[in-house]
Each structure stands twice: as structure tokens, then as C-alpha cells.
PDB file with SEQRES, HELIX, SHEET and CRYST1 records, atoms N, CA, C and O in Angstrom:
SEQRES   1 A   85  UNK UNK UNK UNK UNK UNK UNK UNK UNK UNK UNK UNK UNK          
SEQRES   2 A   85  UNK UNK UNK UNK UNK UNK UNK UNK UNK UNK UNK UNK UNK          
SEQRES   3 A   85  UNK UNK UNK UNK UNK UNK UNK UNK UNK UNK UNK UNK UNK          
SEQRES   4 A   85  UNK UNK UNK UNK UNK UNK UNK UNK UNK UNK UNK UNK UNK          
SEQRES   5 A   85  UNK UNK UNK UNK UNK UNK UNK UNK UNK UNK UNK UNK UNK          
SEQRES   6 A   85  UNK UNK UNK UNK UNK UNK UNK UNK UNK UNK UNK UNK UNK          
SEQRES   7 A   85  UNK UNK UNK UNK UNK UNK UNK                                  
HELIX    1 AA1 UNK A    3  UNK A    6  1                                   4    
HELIX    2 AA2 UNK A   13  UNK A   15  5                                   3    
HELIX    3 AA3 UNK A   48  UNK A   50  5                                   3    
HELIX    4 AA4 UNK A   67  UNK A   84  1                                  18    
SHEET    1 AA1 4 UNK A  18  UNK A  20  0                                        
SHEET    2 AA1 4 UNK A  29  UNK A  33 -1                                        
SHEET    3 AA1 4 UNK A  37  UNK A  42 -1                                        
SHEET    4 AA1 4 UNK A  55  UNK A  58 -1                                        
CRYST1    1.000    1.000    1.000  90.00  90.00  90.00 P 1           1          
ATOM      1  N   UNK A   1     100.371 112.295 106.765  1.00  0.00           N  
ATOM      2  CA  UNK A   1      99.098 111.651 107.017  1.00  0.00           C  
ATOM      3  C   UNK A   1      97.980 112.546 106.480  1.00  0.00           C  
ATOM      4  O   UNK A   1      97.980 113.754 106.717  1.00  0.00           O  
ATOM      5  N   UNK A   2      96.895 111.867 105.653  1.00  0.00           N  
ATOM      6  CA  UNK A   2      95.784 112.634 105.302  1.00  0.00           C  
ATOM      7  C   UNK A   2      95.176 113.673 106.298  1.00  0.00           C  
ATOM      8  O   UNK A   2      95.177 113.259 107.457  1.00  0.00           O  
ATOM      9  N   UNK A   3      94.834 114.498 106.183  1.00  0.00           N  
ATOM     10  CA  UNK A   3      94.151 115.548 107.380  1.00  0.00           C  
ATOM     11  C   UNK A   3      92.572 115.026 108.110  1.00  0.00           C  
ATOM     12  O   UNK A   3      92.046 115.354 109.173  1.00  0.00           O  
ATOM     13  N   UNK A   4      92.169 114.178 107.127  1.00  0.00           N  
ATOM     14  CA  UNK A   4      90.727 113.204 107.727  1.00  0.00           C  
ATOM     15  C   UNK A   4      91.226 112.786 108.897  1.00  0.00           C  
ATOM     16  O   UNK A   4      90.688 112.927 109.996  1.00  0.00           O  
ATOM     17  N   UNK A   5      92.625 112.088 108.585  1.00  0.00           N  
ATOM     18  CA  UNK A   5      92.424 111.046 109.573  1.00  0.00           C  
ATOM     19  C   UNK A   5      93.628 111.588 111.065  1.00  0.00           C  
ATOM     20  O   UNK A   5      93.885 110.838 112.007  1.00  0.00           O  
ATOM     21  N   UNK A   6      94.013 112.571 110.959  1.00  0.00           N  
ATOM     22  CA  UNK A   6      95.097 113.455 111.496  1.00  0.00           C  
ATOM     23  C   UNK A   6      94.275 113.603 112.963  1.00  0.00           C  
ATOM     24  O   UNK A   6      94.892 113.591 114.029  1.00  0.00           O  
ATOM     25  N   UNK A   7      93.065 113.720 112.901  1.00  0.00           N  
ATOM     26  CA  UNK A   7      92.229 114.123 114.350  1.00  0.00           C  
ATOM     27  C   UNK A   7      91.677 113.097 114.999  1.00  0.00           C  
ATOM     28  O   UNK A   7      91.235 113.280 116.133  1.00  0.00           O  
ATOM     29  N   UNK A   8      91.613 111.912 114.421  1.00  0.00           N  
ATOM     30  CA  UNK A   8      91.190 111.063 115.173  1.00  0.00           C  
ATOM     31  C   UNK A   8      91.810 110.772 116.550  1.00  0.00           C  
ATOM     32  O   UNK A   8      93.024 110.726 116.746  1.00  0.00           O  
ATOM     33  N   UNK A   9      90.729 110.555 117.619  1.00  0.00           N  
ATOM     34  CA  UNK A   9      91.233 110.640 119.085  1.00  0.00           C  
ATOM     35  C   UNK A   9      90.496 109.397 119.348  1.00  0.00           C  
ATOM     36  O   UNK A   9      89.746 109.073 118.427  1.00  0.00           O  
ATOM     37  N   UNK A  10      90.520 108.468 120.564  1.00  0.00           N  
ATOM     38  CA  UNK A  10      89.837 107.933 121.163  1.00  0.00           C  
ATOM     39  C   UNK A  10      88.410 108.659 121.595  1.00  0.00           C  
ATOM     40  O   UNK A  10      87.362 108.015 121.554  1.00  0.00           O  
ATOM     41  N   UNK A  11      88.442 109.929 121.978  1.00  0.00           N  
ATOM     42  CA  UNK A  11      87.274 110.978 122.246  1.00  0.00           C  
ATOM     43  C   UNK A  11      86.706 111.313 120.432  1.00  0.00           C  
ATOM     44  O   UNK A  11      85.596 111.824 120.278  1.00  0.00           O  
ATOM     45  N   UNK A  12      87.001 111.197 120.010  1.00  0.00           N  
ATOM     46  CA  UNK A  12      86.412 111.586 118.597  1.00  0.00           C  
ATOM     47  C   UNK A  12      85.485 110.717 117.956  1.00  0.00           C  
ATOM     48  O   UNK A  12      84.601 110.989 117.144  1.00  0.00           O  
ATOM     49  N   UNK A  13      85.966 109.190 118.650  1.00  0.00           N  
ATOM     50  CA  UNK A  13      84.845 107.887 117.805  1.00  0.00           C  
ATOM     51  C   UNK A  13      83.484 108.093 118.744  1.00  0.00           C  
ATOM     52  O   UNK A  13      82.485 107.532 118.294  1.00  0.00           O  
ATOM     53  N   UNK A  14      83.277 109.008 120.302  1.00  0.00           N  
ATOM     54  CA  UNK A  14      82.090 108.853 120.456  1.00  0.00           C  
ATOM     55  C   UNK A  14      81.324 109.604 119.867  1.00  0.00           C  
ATOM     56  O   UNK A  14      80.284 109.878 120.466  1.00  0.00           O  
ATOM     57  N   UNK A  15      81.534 110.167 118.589  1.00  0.00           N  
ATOM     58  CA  UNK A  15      80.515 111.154 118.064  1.00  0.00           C  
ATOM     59  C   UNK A  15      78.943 109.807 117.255  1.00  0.00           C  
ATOM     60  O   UNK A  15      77.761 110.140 117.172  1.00  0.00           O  
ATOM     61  N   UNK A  16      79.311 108.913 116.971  1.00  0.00           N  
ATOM     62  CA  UNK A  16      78.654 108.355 116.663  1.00  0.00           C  
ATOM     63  C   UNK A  16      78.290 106.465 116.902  1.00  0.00           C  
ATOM     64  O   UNK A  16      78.642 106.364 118.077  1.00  0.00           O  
ATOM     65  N   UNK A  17      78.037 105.687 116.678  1.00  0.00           N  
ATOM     66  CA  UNK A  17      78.449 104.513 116.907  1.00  0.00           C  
ATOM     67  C   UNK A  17      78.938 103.598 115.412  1.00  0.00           C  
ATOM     68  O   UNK A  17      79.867 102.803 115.269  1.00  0.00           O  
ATOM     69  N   UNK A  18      78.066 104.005 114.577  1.00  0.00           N  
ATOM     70  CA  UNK A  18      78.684 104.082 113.396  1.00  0.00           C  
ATOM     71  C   UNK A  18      79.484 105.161 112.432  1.00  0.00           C  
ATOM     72  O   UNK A  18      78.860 106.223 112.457  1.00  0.00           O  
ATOM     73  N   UNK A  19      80.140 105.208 111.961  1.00  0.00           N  
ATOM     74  CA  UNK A  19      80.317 106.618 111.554  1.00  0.00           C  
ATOM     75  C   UNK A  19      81.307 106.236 110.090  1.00  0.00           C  
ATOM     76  O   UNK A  19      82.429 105.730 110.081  1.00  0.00           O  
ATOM     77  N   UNK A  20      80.422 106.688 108.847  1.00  0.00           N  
ATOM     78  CA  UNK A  20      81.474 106.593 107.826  1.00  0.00           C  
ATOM     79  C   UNK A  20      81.425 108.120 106.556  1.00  0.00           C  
ATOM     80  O   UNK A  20      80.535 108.963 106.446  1.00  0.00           O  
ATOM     81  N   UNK A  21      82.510 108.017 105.902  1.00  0.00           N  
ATOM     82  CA  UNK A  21      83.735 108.717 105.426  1.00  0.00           C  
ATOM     83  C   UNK A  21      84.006 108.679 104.232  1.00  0.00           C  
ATOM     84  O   UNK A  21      83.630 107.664 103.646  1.00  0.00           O  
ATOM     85  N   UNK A  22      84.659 109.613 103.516  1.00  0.00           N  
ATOM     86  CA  UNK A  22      85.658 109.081 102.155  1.00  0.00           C  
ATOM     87  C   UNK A  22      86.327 110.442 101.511  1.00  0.00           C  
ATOM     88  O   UNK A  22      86.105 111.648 101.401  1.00  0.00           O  
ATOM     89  N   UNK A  23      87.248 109.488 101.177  1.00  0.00           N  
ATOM     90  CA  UNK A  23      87.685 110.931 100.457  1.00  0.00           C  
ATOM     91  C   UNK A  23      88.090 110.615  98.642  1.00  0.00           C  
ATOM     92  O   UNK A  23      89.132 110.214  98.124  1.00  0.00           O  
ATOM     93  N   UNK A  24      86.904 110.961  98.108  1.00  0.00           N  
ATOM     94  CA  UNK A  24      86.751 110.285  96.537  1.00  0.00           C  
ATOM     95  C   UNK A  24      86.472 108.871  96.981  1.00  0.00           C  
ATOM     96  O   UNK A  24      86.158 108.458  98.097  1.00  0.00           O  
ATOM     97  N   UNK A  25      86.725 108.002  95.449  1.00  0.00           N  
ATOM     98  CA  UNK A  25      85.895 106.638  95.280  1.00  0.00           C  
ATOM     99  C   UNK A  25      87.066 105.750  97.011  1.00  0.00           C  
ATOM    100  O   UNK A  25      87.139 104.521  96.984  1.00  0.00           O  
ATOM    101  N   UNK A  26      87.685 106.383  98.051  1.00  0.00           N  
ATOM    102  CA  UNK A  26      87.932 105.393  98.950  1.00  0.00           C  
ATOM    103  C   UNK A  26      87.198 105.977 100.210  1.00  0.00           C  
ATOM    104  O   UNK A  26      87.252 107.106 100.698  1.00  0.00           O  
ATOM    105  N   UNK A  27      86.625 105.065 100.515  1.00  0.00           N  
ATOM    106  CA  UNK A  27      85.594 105.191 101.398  1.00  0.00           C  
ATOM    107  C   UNK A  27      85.758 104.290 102.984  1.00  0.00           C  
ATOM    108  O   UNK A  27      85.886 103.077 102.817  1.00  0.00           O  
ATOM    109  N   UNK A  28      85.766 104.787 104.531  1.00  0.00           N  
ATOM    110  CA  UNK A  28      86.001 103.684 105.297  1.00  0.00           C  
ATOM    111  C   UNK A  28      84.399 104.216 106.247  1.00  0.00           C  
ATOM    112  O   UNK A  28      83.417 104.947 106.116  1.00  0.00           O  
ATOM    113  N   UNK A  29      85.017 103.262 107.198  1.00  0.00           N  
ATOM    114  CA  UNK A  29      83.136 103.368 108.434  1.00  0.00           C  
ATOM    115  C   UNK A  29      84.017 102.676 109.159  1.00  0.00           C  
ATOM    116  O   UNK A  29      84.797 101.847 108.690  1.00  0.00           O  
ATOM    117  N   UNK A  30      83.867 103.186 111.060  1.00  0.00           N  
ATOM    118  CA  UNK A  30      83.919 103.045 111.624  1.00  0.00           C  
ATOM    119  C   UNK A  30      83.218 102.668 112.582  1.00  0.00           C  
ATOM    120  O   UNK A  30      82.352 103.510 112.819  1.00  0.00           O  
ATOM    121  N   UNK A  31      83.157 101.450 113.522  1.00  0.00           N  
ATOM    122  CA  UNK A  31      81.995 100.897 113.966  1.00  0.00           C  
ATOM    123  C   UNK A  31      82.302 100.359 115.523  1.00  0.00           C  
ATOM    124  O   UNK A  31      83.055  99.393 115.644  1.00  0.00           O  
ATOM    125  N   UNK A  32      81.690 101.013 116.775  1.00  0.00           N  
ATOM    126  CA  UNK A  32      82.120 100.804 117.915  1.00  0.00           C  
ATOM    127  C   UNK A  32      81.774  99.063 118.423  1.00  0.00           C  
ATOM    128  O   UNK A  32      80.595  98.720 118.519  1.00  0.00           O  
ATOM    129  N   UNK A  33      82.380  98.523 118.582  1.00  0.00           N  
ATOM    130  CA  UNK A  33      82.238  96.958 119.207  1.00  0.00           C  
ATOM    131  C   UNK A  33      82.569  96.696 120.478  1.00  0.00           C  
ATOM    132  O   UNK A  33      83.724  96.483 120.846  1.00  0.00           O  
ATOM    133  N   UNK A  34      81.412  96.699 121.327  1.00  0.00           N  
ATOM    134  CA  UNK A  34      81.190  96.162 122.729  1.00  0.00           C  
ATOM    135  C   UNK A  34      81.989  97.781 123.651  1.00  0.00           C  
ATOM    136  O   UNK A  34      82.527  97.913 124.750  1.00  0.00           O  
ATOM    137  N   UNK A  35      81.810  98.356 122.976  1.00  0.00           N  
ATOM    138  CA  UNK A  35      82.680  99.732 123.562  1.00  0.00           C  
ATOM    139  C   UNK A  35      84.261  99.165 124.033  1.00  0.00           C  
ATOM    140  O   UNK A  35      85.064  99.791 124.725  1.00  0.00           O  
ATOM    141  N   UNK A  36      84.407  98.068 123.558  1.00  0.00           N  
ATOM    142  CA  UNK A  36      86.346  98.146 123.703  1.00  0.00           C  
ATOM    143  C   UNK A  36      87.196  98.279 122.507  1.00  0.00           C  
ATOM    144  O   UNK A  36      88.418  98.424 122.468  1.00  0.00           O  
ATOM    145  N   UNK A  37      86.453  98.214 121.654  1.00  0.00           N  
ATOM    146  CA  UNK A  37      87.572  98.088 120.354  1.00  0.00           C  
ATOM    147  C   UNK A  37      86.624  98.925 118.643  1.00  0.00           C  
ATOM    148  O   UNK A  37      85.540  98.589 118.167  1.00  0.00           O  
ATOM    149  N   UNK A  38      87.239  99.623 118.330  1.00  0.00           N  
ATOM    150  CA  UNK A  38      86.711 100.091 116.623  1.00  0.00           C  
ATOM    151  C   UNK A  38      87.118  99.114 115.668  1.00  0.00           C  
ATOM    152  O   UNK A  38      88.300  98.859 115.436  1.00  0.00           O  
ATOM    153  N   UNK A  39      86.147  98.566 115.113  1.00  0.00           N  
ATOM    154  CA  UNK A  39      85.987  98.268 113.991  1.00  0.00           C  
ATOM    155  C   UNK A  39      86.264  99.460 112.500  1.00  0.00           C  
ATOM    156  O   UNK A  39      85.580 100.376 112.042  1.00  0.00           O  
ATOM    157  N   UNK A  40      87.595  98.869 112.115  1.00  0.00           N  
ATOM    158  CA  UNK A  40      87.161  99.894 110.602  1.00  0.00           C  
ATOM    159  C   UNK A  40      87.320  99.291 109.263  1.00  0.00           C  
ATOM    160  O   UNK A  40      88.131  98.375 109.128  1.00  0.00           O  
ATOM    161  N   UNK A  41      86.764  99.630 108.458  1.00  0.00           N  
ATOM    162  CA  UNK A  41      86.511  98.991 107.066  1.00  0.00           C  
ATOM    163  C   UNK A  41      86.547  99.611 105.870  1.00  0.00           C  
ATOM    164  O   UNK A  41      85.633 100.267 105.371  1.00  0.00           O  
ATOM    165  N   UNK A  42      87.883  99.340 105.303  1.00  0.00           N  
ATOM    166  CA  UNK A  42      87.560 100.447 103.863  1.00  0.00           C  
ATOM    167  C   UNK A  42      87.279  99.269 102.722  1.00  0.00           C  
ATOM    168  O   UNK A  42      87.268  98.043 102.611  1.00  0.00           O  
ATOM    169  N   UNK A  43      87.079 100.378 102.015  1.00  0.00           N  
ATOM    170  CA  UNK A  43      86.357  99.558 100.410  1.00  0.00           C  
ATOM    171  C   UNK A  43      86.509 100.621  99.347  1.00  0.00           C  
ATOM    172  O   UNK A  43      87.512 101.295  99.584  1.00  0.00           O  
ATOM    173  N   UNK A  44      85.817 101.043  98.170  1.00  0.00           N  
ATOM    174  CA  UNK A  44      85.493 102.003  97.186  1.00  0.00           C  
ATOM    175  C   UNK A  44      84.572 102.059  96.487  1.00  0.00           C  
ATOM    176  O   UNK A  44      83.901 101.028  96.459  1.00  0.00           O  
ATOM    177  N   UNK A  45      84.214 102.935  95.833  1.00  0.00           N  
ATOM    178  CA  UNK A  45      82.596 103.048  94.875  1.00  0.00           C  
ATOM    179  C   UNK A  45      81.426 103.038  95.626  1.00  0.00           C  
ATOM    180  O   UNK A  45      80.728 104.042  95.767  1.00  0.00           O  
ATOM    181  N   UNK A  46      81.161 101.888  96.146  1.00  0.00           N  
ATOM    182  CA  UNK A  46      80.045 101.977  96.702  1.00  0.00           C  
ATOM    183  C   UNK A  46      79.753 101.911  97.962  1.00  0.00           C  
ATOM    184  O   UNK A  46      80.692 102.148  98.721  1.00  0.00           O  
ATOM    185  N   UNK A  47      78.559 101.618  98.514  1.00  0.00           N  
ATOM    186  CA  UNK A  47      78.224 101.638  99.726  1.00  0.00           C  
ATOM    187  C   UNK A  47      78.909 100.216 100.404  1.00  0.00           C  
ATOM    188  O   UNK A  47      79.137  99.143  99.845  1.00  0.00           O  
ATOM    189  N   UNK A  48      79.105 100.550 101.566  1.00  0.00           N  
ATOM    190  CA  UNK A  48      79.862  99.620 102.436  1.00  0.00           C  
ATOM    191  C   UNK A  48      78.867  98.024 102.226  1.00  0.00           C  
ATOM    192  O   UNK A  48      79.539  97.006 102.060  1.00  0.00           O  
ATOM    193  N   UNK A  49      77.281  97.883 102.244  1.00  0.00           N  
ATOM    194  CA  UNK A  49      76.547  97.159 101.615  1.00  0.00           C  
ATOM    195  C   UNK A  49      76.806  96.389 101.173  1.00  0.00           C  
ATOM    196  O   UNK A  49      76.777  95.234 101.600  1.00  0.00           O  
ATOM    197  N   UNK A  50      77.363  97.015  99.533  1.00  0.00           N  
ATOM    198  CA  UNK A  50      77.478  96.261  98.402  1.00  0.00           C  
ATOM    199  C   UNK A  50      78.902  96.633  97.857  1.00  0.00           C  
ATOM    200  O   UNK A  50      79.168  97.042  96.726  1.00  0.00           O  
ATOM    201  N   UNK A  51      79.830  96.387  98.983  1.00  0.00           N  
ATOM    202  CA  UNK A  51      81.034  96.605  98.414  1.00  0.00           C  
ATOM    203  C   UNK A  51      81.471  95.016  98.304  1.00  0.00           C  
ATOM    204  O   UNK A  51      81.150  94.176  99.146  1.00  0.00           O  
ATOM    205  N   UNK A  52      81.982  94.840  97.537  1.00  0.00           N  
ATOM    206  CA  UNK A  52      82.725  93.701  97.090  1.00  0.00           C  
ATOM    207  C   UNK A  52      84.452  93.070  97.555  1.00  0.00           C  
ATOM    208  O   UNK A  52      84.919  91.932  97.595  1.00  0.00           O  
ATOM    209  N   UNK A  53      85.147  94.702  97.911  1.00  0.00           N  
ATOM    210  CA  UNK A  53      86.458  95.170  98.226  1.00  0.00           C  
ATOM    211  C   UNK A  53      86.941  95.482 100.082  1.00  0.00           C  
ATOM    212  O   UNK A  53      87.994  95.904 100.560  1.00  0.00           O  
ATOM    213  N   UNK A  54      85.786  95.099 100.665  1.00  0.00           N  
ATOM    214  CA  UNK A  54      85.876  95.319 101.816  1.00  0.00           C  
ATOM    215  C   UNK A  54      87.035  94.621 102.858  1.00  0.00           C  
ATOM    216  O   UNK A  54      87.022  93.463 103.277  1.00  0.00           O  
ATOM    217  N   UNK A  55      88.062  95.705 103.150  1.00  0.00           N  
ATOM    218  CA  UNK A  55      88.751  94.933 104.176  1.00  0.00           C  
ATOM    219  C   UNK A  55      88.705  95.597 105.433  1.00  0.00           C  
ATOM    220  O   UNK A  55      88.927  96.808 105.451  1.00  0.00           O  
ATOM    221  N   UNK A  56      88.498  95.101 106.293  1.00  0.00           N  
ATOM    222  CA  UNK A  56      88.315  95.183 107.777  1.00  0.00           C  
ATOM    223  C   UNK A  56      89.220  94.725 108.752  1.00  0.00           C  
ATOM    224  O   UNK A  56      89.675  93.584 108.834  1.00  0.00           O  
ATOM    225  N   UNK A  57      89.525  95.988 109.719  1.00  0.00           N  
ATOM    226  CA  UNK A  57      90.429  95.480 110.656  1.00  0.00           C  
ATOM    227  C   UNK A  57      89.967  95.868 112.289  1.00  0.00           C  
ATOM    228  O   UNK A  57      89.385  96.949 112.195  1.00  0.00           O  
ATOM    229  N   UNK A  58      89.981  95.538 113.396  1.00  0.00           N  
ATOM    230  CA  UNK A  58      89.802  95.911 114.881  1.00  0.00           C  
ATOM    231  C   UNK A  58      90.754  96.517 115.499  1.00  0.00           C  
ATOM    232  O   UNK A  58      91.815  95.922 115.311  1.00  0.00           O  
ATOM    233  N   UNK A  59      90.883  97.594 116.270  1.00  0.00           N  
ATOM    234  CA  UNK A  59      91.388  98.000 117.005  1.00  0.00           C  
ATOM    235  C   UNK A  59      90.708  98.039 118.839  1.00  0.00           C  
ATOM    236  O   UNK A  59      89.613  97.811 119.354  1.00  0.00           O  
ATOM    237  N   UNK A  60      91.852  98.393 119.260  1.00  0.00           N  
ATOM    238  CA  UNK A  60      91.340  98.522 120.778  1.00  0.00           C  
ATOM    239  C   UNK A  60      91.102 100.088 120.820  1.00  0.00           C  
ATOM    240  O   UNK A  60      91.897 100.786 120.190  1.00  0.00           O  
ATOM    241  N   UNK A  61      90.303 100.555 121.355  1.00  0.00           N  
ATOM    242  CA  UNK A  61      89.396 101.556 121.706  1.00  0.00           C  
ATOM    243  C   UNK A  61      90.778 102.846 122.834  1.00  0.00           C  
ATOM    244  O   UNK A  61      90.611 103.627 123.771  1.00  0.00           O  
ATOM    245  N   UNK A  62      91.490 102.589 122.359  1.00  0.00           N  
ATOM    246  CA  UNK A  62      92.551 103.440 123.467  1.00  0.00           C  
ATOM    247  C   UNK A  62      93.478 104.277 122.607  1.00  0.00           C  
ATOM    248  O   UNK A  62      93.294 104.402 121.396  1.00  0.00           O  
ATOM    249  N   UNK A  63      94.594 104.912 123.339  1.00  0.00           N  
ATOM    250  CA  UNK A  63      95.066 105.952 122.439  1.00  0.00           C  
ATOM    251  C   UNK A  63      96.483 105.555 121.686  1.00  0.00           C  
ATOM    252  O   UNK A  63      97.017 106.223 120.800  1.00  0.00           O  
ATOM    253  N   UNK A  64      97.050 104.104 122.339  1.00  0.00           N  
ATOM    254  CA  UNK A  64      97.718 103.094 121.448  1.00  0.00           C  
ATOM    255  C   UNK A  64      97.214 102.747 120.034  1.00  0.00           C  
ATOM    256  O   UNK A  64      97.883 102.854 119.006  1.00  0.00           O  
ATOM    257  N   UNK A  65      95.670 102.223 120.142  1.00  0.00           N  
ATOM    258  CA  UNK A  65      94.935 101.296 119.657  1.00  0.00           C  
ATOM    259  C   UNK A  65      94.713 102.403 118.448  1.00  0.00           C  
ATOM    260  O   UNK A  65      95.053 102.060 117.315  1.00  0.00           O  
ATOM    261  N   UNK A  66      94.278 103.429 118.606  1.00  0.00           N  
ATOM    262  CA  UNK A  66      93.504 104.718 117.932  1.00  0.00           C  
ATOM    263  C   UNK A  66      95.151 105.151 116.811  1.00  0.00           C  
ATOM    264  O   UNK A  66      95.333 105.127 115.594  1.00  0.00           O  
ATOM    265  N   UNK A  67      95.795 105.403 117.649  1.00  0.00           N  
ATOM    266  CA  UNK A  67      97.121 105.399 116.512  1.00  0.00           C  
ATOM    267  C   UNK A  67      97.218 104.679 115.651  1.00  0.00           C  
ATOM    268  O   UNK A  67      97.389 105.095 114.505  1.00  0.00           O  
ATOM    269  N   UNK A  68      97.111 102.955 116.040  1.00  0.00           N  
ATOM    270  CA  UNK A  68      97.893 102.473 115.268  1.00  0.00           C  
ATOM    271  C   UNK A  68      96.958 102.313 114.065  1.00  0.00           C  
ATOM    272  O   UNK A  68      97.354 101.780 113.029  1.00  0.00           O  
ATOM    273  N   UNK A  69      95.054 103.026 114.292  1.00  0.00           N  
ATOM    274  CA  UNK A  69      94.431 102.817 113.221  1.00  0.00           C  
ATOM    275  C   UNK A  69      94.422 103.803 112.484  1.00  0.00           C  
ATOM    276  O   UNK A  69      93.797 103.724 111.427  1.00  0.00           O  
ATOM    277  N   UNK A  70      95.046 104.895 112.798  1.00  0.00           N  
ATOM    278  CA  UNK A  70      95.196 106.334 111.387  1.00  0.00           C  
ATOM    279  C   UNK A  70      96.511 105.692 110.774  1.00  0.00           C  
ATOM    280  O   UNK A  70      96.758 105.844 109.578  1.00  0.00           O  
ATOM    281  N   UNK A  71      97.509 104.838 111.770  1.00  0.00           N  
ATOM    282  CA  UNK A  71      98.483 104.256 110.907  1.00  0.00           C  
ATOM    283  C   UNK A  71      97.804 103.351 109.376  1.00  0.00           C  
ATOM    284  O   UNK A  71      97.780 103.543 108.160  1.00  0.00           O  
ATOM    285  N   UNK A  72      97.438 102.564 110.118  1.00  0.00           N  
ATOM    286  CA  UNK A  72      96.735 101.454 109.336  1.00  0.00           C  
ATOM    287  C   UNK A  72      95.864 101.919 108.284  1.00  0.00           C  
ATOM    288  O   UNK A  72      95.956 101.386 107.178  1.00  0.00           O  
ATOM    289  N   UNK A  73      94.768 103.134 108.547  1.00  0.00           N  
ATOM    290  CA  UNK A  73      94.035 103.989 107.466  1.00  0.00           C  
ATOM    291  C   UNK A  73      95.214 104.246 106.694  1.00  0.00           C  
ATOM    292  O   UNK A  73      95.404 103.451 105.773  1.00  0.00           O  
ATOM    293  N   UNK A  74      95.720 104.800 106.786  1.00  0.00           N  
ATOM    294  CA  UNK A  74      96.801 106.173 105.917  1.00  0.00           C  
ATOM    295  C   UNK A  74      97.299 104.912 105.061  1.00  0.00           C  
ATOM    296  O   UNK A  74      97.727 105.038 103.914  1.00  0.00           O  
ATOM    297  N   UNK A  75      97.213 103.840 105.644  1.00  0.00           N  
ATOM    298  CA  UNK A  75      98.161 102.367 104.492  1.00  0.00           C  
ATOM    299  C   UNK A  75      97.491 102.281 103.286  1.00  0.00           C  
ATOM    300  O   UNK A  75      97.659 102.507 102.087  1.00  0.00           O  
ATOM    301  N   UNK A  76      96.459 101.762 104.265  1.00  0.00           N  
ATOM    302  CA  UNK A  76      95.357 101.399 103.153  1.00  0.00           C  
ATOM    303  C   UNK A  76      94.644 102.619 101.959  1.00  0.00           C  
ATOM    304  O   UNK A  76      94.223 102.361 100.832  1.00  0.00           O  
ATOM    305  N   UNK A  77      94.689 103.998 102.661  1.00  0.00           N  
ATOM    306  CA  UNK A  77      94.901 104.846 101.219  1.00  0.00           C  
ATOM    307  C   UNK A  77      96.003 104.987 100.453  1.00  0.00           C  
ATOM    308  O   UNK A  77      95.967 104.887  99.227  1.00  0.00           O  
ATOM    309  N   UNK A  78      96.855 105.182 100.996  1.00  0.00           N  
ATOM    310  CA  UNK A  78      97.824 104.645 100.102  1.00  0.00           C  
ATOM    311  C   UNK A  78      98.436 104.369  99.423  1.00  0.00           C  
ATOM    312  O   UNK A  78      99.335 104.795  98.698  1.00  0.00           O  
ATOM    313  N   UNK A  79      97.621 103.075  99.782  1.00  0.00           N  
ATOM    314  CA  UNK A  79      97.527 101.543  98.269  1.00  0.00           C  
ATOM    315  C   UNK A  79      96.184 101.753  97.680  1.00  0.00           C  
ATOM    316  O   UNK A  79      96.077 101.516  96.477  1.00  0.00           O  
ATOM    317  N   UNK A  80      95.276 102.107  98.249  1.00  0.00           N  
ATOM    318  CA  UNK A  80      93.907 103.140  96.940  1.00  0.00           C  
ATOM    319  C   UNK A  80      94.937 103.856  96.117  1.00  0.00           C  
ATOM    320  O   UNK A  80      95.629 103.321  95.251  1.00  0.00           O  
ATOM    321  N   UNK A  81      94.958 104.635  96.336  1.00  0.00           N  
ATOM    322  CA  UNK A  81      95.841 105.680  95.749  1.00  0.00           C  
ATOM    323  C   UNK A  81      96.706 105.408  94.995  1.00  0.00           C  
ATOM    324  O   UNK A  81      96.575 106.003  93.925  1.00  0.00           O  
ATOM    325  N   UNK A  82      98.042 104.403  95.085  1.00  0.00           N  
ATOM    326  CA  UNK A  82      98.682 103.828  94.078  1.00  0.00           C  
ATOM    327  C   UNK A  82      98.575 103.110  92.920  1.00  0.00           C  
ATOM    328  O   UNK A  82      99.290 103.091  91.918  1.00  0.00           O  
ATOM    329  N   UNK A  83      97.172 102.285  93.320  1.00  0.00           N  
ATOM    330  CA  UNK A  83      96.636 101.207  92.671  1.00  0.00           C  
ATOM    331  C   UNK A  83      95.789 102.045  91.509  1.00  0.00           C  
ATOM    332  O   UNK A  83      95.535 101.509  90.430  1.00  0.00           O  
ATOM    333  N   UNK A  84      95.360 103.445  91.827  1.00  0.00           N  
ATOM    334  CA  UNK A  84      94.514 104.231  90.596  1.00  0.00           C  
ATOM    335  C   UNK A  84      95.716 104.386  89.613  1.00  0.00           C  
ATOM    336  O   UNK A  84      95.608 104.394  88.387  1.00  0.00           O  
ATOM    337  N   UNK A  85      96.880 104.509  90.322  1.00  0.00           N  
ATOM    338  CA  UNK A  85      98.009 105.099  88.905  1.00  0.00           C  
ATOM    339  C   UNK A  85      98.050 106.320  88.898  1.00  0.00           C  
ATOM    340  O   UNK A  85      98.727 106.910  88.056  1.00  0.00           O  
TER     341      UNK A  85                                                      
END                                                                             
């Protein structure tokens, strides 16, 4: 697993309410919803804005929920990653 995403805790998303990231052109943001569940969203190049590539998924806000989204990150780089060649 990438080392970004190796620390993520349930205690780690309150550092911000939004909070985004990247490592080179793959880029995600994390976004607290109703305080039960993270929102996260990767894309590339650009700002989350005017990304074109944006896929987004929810998790529940717990330490099940929080796993299964460094799972789910680590996928989705990945397939960034493969897809450059």
C-alpha cells in the first residue's frame, strides 16, 4: 500500500473537513458528509473543479469503513498507474 494512504485512521480525517492530496498527476480529496461517512474522489491533472475524470465513492466514517477506503484508494492508483504504462 502507498505510504499516503498507510496512516489513514478514522482519527486522521478530523484534521480537516475537506482535505485533498496527490501523489503526481493522481490526485484524491476527501470530504466529511453529515459526520457519518467520507466522501472520496480521485481524478488527475487538475483541480478537483475542473476535472473531467472524477470518480467518487462513500464510506462510513468507522474503522471498517476507513479500511476499506485505503483499500479502494490503493485500487484506484493502481489503475492511474497502469493506465500511464
Amino acid at each position: 500500500m502507498h505510504p499516503q494512504f498507510q496512516d489513514l485512521t478514522p482519527r486522521w480525517f478530523r484534521r480537516a473537513y475537506v482535505y485533498t492530496g496527490s501523489i503526481g498527476d493522481f490526485r484524491y480529496r476527501f470530504q466529511h458528509n453529515n459526520g457519518d461517512t467520507i466522501k472520496v474522489s480521485v481524478y488527475s491533472r487538475v483541480c478537483y473543479e475542473l476535472a473531467d475524470d472524477v470518480t467518487e465513492r462513500e464510506f462510513p466514517w468507522t474503522e471498517e469503513g476507513v479500511a476499506e477506503l485505503r483499500q479502494w484508494l490503493q485500487e484506484r492508483y493502481e489503475a492511474f498507474v497502469n493506465a500511464q504504462g
